[in-house]
Every structure is written in structure tokens, then in C-alpha cells.
N, C-alpha and C positions, 0 to 999 in steps of 0.2 A: 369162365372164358367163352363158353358154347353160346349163355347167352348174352356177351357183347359181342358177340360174330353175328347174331339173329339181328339185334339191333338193328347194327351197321347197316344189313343187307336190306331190312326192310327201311330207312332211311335214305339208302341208296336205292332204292325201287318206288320210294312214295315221291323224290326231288321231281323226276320227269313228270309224272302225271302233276302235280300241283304248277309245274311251269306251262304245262298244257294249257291247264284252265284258266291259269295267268292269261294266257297269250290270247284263247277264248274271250275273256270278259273285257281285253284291251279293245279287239278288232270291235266287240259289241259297244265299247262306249263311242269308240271311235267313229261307229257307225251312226253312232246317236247323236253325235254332238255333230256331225254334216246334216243328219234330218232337221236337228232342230235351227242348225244355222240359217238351212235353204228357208225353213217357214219363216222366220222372223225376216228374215232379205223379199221375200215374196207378201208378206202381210204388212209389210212398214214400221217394223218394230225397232227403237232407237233404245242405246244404252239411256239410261235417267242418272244424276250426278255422279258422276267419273268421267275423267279425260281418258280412262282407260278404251279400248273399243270392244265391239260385243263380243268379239271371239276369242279373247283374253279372258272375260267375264266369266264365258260359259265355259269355257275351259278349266279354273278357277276352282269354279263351281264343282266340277265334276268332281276335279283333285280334293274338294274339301269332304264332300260326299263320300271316295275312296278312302281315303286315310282315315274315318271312321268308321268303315266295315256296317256291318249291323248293328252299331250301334248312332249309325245317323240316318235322318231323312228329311224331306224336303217339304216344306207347305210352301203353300202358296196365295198370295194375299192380290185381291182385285179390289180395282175402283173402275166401276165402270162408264162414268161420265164422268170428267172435272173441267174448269177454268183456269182454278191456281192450282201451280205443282205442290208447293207444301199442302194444300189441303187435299189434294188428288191422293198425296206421297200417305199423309196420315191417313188415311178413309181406305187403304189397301192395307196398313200395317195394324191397325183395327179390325178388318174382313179377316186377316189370319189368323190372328188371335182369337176373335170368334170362333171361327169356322175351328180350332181343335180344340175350347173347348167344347163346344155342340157334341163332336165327334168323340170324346171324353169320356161326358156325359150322357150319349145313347148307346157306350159299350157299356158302360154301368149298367146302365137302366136293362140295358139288350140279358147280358148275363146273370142281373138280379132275378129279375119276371121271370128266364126261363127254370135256372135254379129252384126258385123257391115253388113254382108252378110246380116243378116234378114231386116236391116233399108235403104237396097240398096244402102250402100255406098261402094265406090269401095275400097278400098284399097293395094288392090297387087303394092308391091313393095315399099309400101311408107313407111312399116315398117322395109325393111331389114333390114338397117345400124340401126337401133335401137335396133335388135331384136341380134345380131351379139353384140353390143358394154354392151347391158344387159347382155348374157352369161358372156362376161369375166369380167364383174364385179360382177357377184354374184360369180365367181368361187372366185374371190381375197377375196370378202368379210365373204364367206361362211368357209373359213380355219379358220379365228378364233373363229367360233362356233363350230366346231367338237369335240367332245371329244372322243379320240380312247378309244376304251372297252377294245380289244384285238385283236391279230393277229396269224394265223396261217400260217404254210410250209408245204412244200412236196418236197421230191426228187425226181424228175422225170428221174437221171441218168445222167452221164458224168460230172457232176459238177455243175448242173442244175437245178433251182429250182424254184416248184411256189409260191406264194403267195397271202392271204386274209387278209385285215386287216378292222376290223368291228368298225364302230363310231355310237354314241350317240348322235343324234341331238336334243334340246329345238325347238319345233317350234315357240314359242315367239319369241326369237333370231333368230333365221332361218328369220320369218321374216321381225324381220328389219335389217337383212340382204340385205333382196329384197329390203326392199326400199330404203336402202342406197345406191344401186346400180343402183337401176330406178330412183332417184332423180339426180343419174351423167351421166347416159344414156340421158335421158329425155333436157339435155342442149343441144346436139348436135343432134337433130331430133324433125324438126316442127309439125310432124306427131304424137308424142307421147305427142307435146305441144296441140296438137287440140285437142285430146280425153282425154286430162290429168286426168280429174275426172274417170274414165273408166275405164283406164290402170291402173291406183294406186290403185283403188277397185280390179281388178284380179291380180294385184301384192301381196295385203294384203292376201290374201286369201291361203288356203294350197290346197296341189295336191298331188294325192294319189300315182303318177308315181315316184315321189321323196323323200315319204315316206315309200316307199316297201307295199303298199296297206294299210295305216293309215285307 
């Protein structure tokens, strides 16, 4: 009985502080999504396919971002000169995709090198073609976890235009992502077969460079 009275009491003593910080990270979004309104109103930034308008978008956005806690984050994908919108739209949904696995790929490569540097093993060079055949397989397998939020344009003049298109990534998904791409890497480099245990733990793992600071 004593300790469902302890419970209670701390149950009852942890409600206020967690609506605290509730109320903390509300004023903070809220505060974020005016900054980021004023910029995009002040730079000529326009919603891109939706009748929806920007502040519904962004709004959206945030809610999607919230309701997956630490386990979501945001890329972001650039085209920085186009003519046509679908080629403008694909050439930034492309830049994202890139751009994590790059980011992927140099937490690997970043955690390998130091790892193995400490236990005096040499390894230069012997991960290239490995490290080269993981990018572009997490860029392949990374497209079907995106989920775009929203995208934004600008006229930059002559017929000319840039573009941002912002996605929603699960890092669950994310990844086994990665490993489904370090399980097809990992056949074609002995080197990723010697450390296999190693490599698949810093594959499992998330990175803060390709979660826009998670």
C-alpha cells in the first residue's frame, strides 16, 4: 500500500513539471514558426503545389515533426536555379536525398577511421569502394522513406526560379534504411565483411548531420 501512495505522489509531483515544459516548447515553436513566417513574407518565398497557404503549411509541418518526438526530423532539399517547376521540384527532391546519404556516409566513414585509428588498425583505403557503393544505396533506399511536408519558390527574375522542398523523415525507417543498403554494400567489400559487427552497430545508429541537429 506504502508503495502505491509513493507512486501516486510522485505521479502527482512529475504532472506539473512535464506541463511546464509542455508549455515551454509550445511558446518555443510558436515563436519559431512567426520567425520563420516573417522570413519567408520578407525573402518572397511562395507555397509550391497546394491551394493550401504558407502558414497552414508550416504549421502542418511542425505538428508532423511534434507528433514524432525524437523520433523525426527534417531535411531539406534545394534546387537552386530552374525554369520548369517539375524539373526545379525533382532537382531539390534529388539534393535531399543526396545530401543524407553523404551525411550517412561520412558518420560511417567519421566513426570507422576514428575507431579503428584507436585499436591501431590501418585502414585507409580499404573502405573506399564500400563507403562510395553505401552512399548510393542509401540515397536509392532513403526515397521511399521521405515524406515531403511542403515546398516553397522564389522568383529570382528572367524566368528563373529557386527552390526548397522540406521532408519528414521516421528515423526507425531511416534506419533500416541504412541497413538495407549496408547489407548490399557490405557483399561487394571484404573490409566491411572483417569489421561486419562494427560497421552494422554505426550503421544502426542515428547522426545528428543528417538530422539537422536531432
Amino acid at each position: 500500500m506504502k508503495r502505491i501512495i509513493v507512486i501516486l505522489i510522485a505521479m502527482v509531483l512529475t504532472v506539473p513539471v512535464v506541463n511546464a515544459q509542455n508549455k515551454v516548447l509550445q511558446k518555443a515553436i510558436k515563436k519559431e514558426y512567426k520567425s520563420k513566417m516573417k522570413q519567408y513574407s520578407k525573402e518572397g518565398w511562395k507555397l509550391f503545389g497546394s491551394s493550401r497557404s504558407l502558414d497552414v503549411a508550416l504549421l502542418k509541418h511542425y505538428d508532423k515533426l511534434e507528433s514524432l518526438g525524437e523520433n523525426g526530423f527534417e531535411i531539406v532539399g534545394i534546387c537552386a536555379k530552374y525554369k520548369s517547376d517539375n524539373i526545379g521540384h525533382q532537382a531539390a527532391i534529388n539534393n535531399a536525398c543526396n545530401t543524407y546519404a553523404r551525411n550517412a556516409g561520412s558518420h560511417v566513414k567519421g566513426r570507422l577511421v576514428s575507431d579503428m585509428a584507436s585499436n591501431g588498425d590501418d585502414t585507409s583505403g580499404e573502405f573506399d569502394h564500400f563507403y562510395a557503393a553505401y552512399e548510393t544505396l542509401v540515397e536509392k533506399e532513403i526515397r521511399g522513406e521521405m515524406q515531403e511536408s511542403y515546398a516553397i519558390y522564389r522568383d529570382l527574375g528572367n524566368g528563373e526560379k529557386t527552390m526548397q522542398v522540406y521532408f519528414i523523415i521516421n528515423e526507425d525507417a531511416a534506419s533500416k534504411a541504412r541497413i538495407r543498403a549496408y547489407e548490399n554494400a557490405m557483399k561487394e567489400s571484404e573490409a566491411a565483411q572483417k569489421y561486419a559487427t562494427k560497421v552494422s552497430d554505426f550503421i544502426k545508429e542515428g547522426f545528428e548531420d543528417a538530422q539537422g541537429g536531432k
